[in-house]
C-alpha positions as CSV (number, residue, x, y, z in Angstrom):
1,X,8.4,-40.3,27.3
2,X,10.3,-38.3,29.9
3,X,13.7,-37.7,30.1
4,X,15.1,-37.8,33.6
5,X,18.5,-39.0,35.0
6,X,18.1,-40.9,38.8
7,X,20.5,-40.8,41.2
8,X,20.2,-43.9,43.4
9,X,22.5,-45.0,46.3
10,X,26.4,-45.9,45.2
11,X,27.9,-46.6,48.1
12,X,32.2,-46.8,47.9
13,X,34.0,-50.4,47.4
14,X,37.3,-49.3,46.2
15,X,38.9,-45.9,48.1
16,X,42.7,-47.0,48.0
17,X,43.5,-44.5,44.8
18,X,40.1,-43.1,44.1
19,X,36.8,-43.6,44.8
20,X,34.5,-46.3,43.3
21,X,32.1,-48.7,43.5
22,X,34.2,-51.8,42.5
23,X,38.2,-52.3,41.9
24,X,39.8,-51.9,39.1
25,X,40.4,-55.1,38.1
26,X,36.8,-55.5,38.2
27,X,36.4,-52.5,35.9
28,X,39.1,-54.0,33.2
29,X,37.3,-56.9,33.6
30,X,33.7,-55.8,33.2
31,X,34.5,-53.6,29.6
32,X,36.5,-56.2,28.2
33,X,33.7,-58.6,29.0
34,X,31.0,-56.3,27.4
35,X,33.0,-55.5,24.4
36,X,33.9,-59.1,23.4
37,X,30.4,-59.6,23.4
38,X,29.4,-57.2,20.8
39,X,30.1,-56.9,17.4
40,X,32.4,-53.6,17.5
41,X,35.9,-53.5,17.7
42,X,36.4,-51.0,20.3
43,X,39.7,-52.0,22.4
44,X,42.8,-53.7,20.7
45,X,44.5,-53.9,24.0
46,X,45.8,-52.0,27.0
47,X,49.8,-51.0,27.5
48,X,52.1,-49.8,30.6
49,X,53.6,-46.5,29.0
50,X,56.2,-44.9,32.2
51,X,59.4,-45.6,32.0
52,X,58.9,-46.2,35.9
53,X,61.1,-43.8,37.0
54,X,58.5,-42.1,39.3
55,X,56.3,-45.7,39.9
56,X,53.6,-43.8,38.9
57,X,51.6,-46.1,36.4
58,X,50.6,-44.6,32.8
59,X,48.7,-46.8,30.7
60,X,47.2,-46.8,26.8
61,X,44.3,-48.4,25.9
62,X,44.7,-48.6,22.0
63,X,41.6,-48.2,20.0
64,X,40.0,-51.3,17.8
65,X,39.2,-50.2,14.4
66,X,35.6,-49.2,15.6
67,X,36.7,-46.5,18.0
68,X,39.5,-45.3,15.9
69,X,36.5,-44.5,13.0
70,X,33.8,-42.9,16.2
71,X,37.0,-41.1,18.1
72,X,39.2,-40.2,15.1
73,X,42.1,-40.9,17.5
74,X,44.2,-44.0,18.3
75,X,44.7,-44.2,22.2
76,X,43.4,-42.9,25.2
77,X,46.0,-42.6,28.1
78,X,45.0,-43.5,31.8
79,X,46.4,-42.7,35.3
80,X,46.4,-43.9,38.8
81,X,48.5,-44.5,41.8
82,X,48.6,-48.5,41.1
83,X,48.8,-50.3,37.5
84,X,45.2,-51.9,37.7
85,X,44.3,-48.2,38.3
86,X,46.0,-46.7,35.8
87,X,44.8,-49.4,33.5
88,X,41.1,-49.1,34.7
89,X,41.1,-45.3,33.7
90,X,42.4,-46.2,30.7
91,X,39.6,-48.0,29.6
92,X,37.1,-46.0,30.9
93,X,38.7,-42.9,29.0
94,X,38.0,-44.7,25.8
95,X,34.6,-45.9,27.1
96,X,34.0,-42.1,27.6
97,X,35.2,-41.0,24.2
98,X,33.3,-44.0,22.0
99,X,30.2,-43.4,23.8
100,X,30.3,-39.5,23.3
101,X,31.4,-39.3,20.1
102,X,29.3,-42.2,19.0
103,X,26.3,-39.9,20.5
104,X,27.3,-36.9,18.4
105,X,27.3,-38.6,15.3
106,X,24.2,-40.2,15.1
107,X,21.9,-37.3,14.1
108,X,18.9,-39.0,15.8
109,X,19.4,-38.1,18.6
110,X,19.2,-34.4,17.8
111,X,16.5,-31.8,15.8
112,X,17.0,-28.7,14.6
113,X,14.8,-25.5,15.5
114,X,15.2,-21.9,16.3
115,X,14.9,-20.7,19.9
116,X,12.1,-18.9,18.9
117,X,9.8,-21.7,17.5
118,X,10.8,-23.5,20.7
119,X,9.6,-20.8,23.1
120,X,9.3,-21.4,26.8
121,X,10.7,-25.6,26.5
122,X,14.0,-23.9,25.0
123,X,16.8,-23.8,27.8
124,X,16.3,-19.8,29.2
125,X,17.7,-17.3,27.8
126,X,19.8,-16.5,30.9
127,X,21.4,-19.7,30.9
128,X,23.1,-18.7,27.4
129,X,23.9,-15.4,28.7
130,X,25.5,-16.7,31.5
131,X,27.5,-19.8,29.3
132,X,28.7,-16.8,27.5
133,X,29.7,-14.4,30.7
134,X,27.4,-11.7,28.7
135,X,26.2,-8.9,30.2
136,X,22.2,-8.0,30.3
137,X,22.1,-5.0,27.9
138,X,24.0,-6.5,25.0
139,X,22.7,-10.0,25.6
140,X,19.1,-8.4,25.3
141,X,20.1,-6.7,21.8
142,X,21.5,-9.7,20.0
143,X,18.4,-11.6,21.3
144,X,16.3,-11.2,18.2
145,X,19.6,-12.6,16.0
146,X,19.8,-15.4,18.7
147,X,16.1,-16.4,18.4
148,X,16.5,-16.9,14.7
149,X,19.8,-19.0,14.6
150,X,19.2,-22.6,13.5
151,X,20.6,-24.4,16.7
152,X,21.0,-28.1,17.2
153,X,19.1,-29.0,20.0
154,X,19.3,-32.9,22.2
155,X,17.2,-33.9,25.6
156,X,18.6,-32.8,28.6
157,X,18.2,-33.5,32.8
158,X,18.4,-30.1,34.9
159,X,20.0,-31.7,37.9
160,X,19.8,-28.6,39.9
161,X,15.9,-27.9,39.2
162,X,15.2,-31.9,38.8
163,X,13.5,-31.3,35.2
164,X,14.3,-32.3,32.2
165,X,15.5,-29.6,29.5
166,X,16.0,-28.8,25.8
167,X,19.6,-28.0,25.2
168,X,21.5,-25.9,22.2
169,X,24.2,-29.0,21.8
170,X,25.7,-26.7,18.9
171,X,25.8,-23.6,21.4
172,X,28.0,-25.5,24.5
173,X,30.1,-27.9,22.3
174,X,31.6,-24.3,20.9
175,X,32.3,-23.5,24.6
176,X,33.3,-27.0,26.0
177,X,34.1,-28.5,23.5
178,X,34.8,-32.1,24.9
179,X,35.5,-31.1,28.4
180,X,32.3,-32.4,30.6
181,X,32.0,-36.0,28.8
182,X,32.4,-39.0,31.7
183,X,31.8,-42.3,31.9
184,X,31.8,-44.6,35.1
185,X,30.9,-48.1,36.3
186,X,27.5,-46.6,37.8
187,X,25.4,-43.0,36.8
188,X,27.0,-41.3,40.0
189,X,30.3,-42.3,39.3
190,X,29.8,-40.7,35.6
191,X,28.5,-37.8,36.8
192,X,31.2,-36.8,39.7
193,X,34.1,-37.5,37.1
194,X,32.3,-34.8,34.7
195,X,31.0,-32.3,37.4
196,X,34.5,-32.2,39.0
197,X,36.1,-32.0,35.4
198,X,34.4,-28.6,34.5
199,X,34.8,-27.5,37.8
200,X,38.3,-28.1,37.3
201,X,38.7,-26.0,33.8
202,X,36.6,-23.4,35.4
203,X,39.4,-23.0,38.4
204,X,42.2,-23.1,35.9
205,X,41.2,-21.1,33.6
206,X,40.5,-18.4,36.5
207,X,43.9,-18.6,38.2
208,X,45.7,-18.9,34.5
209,X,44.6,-16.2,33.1
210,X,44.3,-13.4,36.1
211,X,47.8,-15.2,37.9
212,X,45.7,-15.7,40.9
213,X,47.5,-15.1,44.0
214,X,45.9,-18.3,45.9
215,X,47.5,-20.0,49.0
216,X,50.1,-22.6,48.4
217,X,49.1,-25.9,50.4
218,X,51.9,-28.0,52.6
219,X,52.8,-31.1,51.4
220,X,53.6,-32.4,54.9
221,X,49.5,-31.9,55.3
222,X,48.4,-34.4,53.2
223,X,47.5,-37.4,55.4
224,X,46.5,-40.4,52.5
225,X,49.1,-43.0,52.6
226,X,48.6,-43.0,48.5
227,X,49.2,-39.5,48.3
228,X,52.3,-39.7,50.7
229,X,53.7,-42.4,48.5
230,X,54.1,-40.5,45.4
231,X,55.1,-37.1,46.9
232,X,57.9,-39.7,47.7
233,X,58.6,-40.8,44.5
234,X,58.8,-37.3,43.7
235,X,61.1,-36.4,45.9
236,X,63.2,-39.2,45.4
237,X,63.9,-38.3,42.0
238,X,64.4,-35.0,42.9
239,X,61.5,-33.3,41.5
240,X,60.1,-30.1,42.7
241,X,56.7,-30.0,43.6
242,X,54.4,-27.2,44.2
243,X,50.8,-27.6,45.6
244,X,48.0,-24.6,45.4
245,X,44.7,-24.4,46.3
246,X,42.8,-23.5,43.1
247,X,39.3,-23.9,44.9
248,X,38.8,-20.6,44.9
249,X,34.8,-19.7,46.2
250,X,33.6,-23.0,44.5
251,X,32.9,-24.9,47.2
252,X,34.7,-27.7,46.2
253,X,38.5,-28.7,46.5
254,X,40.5,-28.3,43.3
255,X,44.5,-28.6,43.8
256,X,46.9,-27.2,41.3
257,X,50.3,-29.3,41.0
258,X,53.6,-27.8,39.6
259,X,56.4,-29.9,39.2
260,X,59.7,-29.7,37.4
261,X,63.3,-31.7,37.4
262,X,66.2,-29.1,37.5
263,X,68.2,-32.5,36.6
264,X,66.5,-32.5,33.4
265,X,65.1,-29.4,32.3
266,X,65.1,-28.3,29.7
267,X,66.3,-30.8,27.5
268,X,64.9,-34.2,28.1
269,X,61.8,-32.2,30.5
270,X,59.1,-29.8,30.6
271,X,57.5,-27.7,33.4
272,X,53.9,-29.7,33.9
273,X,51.2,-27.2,35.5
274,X,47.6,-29.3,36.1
275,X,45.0,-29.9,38.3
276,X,42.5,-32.4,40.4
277,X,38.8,-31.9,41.6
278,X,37.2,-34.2,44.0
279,X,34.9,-34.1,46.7
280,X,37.5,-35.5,49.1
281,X,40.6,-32.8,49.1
282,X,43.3,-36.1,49.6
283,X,41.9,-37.7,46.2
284,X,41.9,-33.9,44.2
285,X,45.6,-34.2,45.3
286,X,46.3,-38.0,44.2
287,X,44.4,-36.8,41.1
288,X,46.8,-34.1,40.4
289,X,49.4,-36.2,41.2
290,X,48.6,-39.0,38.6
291,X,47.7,-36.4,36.3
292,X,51.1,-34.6,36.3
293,X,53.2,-37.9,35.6
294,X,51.0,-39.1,32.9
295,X,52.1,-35.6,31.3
296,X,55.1,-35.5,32.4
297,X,56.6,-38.8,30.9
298,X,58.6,-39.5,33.9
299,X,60.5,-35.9,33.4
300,X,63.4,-37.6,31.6
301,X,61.5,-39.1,28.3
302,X,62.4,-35.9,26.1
303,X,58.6,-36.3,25.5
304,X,56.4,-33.0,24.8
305,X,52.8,-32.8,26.1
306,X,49.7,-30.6,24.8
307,X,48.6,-27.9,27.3
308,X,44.8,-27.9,27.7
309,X,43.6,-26.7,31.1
310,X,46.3,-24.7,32.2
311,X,48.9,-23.2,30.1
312,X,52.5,-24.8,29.7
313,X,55.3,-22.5,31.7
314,X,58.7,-22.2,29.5
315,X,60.2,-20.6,32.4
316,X,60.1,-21.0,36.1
317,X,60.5,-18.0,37.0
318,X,57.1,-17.2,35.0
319,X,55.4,-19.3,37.7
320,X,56.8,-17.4,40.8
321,X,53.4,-16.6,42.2
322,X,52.4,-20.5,42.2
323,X,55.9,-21.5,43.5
324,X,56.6,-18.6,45.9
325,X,52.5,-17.4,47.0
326,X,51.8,-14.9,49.5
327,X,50.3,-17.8,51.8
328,X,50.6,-21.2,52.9
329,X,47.4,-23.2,54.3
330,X,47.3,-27.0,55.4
331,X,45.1,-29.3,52.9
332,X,42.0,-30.0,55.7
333,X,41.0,-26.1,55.1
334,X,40.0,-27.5,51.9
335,X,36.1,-27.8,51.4
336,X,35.5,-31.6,52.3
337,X,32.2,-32.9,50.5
338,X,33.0,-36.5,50.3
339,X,30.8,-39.2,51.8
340,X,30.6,-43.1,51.8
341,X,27.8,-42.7,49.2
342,X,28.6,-41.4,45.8
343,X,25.1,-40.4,45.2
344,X,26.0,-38.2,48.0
345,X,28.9,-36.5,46.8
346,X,27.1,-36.0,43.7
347,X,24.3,-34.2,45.6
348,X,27.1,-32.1,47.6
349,X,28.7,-30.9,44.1
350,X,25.6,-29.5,42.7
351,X,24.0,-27.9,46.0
352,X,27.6,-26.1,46.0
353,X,27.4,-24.6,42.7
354,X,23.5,-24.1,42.9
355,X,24.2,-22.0,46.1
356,X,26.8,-20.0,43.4
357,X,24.3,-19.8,41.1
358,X,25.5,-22.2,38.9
359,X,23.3,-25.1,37.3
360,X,24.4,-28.4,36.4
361,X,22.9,-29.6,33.0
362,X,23.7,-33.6,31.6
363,X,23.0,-35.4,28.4
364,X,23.4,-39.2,28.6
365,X,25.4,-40.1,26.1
366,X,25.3,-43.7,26.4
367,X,26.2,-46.3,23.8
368,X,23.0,-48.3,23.2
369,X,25.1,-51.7,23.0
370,X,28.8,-50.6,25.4
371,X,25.8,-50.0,28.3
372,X,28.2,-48.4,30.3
373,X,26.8,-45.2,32.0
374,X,28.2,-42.2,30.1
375,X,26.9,-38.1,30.3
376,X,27.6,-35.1,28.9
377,X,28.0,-32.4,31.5
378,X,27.3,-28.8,31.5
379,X,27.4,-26.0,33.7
380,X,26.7,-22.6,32.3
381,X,29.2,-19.9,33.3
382,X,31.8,-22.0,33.7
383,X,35.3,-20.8,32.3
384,X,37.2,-23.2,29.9
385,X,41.0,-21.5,29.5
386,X,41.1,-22.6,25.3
387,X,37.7,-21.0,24.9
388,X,37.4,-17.7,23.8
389,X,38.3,-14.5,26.3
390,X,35.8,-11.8,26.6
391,X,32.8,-13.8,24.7
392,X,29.4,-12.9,24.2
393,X,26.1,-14.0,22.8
394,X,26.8,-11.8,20.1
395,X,30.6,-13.3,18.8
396,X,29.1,-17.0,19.6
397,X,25.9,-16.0,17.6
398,X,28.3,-14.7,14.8
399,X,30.3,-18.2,15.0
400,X,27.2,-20.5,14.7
401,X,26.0,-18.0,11.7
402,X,29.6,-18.4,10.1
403,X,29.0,-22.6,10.8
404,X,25.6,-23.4,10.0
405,X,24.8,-20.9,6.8
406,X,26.6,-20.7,3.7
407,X,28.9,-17.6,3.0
408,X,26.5,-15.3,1.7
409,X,23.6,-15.8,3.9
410,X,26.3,-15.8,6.3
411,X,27.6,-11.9,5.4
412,X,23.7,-10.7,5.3
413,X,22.9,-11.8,9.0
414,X,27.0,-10.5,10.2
415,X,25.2,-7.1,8.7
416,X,22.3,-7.3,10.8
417,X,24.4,-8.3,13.9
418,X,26.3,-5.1,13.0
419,X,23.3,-2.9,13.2
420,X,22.3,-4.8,16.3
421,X,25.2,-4.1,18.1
422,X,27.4,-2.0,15.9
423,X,31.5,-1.9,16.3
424,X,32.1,-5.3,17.8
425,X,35.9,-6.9,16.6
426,X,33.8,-10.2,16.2
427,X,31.4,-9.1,13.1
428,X,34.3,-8.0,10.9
429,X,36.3,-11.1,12.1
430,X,33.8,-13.4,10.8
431,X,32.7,-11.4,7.7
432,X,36.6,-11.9,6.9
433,X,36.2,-15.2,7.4
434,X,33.0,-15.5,5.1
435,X,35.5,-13.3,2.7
436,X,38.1,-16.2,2.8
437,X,36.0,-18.9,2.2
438,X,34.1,-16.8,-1.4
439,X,38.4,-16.3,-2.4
440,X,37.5,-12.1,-1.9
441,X,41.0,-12.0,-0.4
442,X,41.2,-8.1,-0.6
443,X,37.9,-7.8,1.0
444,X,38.5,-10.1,3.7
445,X,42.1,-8.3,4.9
446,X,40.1,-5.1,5.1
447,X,37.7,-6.8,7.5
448,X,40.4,-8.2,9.4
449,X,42.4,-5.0,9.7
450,X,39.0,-3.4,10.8
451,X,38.3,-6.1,14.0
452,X,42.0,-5.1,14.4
453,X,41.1,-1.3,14.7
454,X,38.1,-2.5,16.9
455,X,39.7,-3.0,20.0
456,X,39.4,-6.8,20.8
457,X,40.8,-8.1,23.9
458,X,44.5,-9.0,23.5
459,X,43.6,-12.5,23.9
460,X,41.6,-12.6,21.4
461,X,44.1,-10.9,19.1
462,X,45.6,-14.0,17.9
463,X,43.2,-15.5,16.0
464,X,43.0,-12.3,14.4
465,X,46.5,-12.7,13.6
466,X,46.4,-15.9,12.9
467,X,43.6,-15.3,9.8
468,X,45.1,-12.3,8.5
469,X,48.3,-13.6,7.9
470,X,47.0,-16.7,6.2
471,X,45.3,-14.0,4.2
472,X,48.2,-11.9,3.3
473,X,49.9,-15.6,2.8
474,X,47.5,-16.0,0.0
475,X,47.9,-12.9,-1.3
476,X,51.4,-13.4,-1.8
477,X,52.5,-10.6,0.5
478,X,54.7,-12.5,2.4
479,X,56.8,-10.2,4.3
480,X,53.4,-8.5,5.8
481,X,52.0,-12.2,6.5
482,X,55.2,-12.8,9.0
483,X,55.1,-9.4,10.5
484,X,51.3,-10.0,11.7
485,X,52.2,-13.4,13.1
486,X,55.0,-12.4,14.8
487,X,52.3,-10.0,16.7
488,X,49.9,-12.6,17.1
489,X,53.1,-15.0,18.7
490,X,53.7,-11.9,21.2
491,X,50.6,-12.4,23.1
492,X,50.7,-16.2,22.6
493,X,53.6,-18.4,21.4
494,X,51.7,-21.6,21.6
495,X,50.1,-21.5,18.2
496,X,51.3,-23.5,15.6
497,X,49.1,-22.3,13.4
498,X,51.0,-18.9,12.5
499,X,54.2,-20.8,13.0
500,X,53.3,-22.7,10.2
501,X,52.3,-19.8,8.2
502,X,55.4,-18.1,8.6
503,X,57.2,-21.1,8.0
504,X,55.6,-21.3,4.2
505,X,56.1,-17.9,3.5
506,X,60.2,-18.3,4.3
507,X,59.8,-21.3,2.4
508,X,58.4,-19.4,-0.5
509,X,61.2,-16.5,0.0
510,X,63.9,-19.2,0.0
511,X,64.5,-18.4,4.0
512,X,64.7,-22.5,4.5
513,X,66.6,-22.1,7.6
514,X,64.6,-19.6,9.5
515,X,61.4,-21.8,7.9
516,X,62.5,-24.8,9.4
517,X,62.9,-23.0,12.7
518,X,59.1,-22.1,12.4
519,X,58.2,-25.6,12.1
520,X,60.7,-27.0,14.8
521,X,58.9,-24.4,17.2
522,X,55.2,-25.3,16.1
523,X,56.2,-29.4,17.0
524,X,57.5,-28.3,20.0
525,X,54.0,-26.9,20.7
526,X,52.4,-29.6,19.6
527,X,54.5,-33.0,18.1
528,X,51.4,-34.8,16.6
529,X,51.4,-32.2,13.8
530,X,52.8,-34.4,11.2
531,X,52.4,-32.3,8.4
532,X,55.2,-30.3,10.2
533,X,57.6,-33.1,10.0
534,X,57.1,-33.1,6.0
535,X,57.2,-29.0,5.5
536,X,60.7,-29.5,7.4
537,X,61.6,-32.3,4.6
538,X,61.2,-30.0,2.1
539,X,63.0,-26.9,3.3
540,X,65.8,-29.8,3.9
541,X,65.2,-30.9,0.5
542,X,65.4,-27.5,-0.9
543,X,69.1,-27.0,0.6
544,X,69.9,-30.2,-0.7
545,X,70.6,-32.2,2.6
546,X,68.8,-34.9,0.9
547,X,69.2,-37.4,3.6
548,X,67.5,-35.2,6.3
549,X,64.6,-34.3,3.7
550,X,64.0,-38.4,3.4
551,X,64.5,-38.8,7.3
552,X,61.8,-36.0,7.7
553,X,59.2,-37.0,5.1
554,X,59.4,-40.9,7.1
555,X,58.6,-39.2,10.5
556,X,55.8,-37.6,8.8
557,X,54.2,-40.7,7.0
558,X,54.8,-42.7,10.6
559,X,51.9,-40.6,12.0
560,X,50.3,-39.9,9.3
561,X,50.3,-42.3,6.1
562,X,47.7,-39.7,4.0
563,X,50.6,-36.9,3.3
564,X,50.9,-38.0,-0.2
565,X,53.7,-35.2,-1.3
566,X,55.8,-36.7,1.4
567,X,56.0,-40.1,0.0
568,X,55.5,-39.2,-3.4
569,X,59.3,-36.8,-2.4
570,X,60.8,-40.1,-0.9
571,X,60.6,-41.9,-4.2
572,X,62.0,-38.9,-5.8
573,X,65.0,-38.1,-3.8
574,X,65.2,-42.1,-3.5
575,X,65.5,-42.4,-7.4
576,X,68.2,-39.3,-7.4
């Protein structure tokens, strides 16, 4: 049976806020009907979320106890410029997420092989060089390590070449993790929402990380009423907002938005820096728009959000070449490839990455008895700002030998990467790794301090960091473990994994306060890290401010009822 993925005509019946083929209401309407009908417990029920200072609409739709056990998460959030819109994309999200993650964990649907028993039907070689940003030479000496990694390999549709295609699921879920999944009431829908959301990233991650100097775009140039509206609201509040072209030579209109509140900042605000893609350059903006106020939490919630396609800005005046660029352009030079016809747009999207030499790959993903048309989207060579900097088939090929082989056969093929391509940071970083996991702590700080010595990117240098001081953590050498992390923080604060290590080891040295500071900064980072709550309960325990301790420990359990030491430290202080 062939695999192939048809676009057929999907013409627009909803453009107020963004484009579809039906309203929202009709959407809500539609997945509550199908999920009532089946015998999964997918959504408990949707809920308005803004305080409503902007009037920009933020919904949840809160996961049944089916799509808590496929997703592993509780909500998905939604935005749009109306409430039925914002509570449309709500459900969609989790239709997204169930189907996806319903489609990754049913192993039928996937076999396992090595490129080279799959010869010519495997995806090309070039493809992975290119997913990877590789160059030729040491692509082409890793190849025969490649060729023998056991990859997990799922059905694909080529929609550039219009063929279907085997594709290494393993391989690009390491680089896109669960960027590219879509869902929408028809296949063209599905498949604009994912193109346009790796597209996106790719932008992002660009302008992020080399601090693109790319035109700012006038506000007074955007011509949707929609869009108008909310730059009102905005406004109003007295919010500043900064829009930038972040299209770059795609083809296809991406706009950054940057907005803060002076008013409010920092104490009950953040700095929100995100994006929109969209065929039409007014909806990328009302995109952007929605997108920032669902982050935002009205900028007076006190509420902290996790950065994912662009990086979070502590400062403004770090952001001085978004807020004050070289060059100002009105929004219609934006690249315009909308039409009345979503198959259409779809069309326009991949001739303007095909003519960039960029393919678009897709895996449907969708749930047998949901029936609402899902995909998994790829595009080789796009750039994903979490993902590693300065990859290669050679450090992803060490990764998947580090996941799919056991600890020793892991070290044996690390040694013949290393003679493959010898002095690469990556094969001592993952033979300390393989070190870690056998409890050869001695070993594995030697390869650490060697991918050190190697000369890795400085972006990479923090997971370096990051592993060595959980080493030197376990080694009990404590003062070393905080000294490495502190290097690691240097290049990036965001990681509340060396935060947390440094907190233990002032814990374990008595240092409660400067522990609890660790932890305080890692929940800033990222406030669903519960476990953070508890290690602050015990420093506070540990200086006797019992009360605190208790109060920490119950914040803790709210979010996550499993951290056993917590409660078990209630009842103890409790009884005292």
């Amino acid at each position: 049976m062939s695999y192939k993925i048809e676009l057929t005509d999907a013409f627009k019946g909803y453009t107020y806020d963004q484009d579809k083929i039906m309203s929202p209401e009709e959407t809500v309407a539609g997945f509550k009907e199908k999920t009532a009908k089946l015998n999964l417990d997918i959504l408990s029920q949707t809920r308005r979320i803004d305080n409503g200072r902007l009037n920009i609409p933020v919904f949840f739709s809160e996961c049944g106890a089916d799509a808590i056990k496929v997703t592993g998460t509780k909500k998905q959030m939604g935005k749009g410029g109306t409430p039925e819109q914002s509570e449309a994309s709500a459900v969609m999200e989790l239709a997204e997420r169930f189907s996806f993650f319903s489609f990754v964990k049913k192993e039928e649907h996937f076999f396992y092989s090595t490129p080279k028993e799959l010869g010519e039907k495997a995806l090309a070689y070039e493809e992975i060089i290119k997913s990877v940003h590789d160059n030729q030479e040491d692509a082409f000496k890793v190849k025969k390590i490649f060729d023998e990694l056991p990859l997990k390999w799922t059905m694909g549709y080529n929609l550039t070449k219009k063929e279907e295609v085997m594709i290494p699921f393993n391989w690009f879920y390491m680089i896109n993790e669960f960027n590219g999944p879509s869902a929408g009431n028809c296949t063209e829908e599905a498949l604009t929402q994912g193109i346009c959301e790796l597209v996106e990233r790719h932008t992002s991650s660009i302008v992020s990380h080399e601090k693109r100097n790319i035109p700012g775009i006038n506000l007074e140039s955007f011509t949707d009423p929609l869009v108008i509206e909310m730059l009102e609201n905005y406004k109003k509040e007295g919010i500043k907002v900064y829009a930038s072209d972040f299209s770059l030579d795609t083809g296809i209109s991406t706009i950054g938005v940057l907005a803060w509140d002076p008013a409010t900042f920092p104490d009950m605000s953040e700095i929100v820096w995100t994006a929109g893609t969209s065929p039409d350059p007014q909806k990328a903006m009302s995109r952007a728009l929605t997108e920032t106020a669902q982050l935002a939490g009205d900028f007076n919630s006190g509420s902290n959000y996790v950065a994912s396609g662009l990086p979070k800005f502590t400062n403004i005046k770090d952001a001085e070449f978004i807020t004050h660029p070289e060059k100002m352009i009105d929004m219609d030079a934006l690249p315009d490839l909308s039409s009345n016809n979503i198959k259409t747009e779809v069309e326009n999207l991949i001739h303007a990455l095909d003519k960039r030499g960029y393919q678009v790959l897709a895996i449907s993903t969708m749930h047998d008895e949901l029936e609402i048309p899902a995909f998994y989207a790829i595009i080789p060579g796009a750039h994903f700002r979490e993902r590693a900097v300065a990859a290669s088939v050679g450090m992803f090929s060490a990764r998947l030998i580090t996941e799919s082989l056991d600890p020793v056969q892991a070290l044996s093929r690390l040694d013949d990467l290393e003679k493959a391509l010898p002095g690469q940071y990556y094969t001592s970083f993952y033979k300390g790794l393989m070190l870690s996991a056998i409890y050869d702590m001695e070993a594995a700080l030697t390869q650490f301090e060697t991918a050190l010595n190697r000369d890795p990117a400085e972006l990479n240098l923090p997971d370096i960091c990051s592993h060595m001081g959980t080493c030197l953590k376990d080694l009990e050498q404590y003062d070393r473990a905080i000294e490495i992390c502190k290097q690691g923080l240097k290049i990036d604060e965001q990681r509340p994994d060396m935060l947390n290590t440094m907190g233990f080891c002032h814990f374990m040295m008595k240092n409660h306060e400067a522990a609890i500071t660790c932890f305080e900064t890692a929940l800033e980072v990222d406030p669903s890290l519960a476990i953070n709550y508890a290690n602050i309960g015990s420093n506070y325990r540990e200086l006797g401010e019992k009360a605190l301790a208790v109060k920490y420990y119950e914040m803790a359990l709210k979010i996550d009822p499993s951290i056993t030491f917590a409660r078990e430290n209630i009842e103890r202080l409790n009884a005292d």
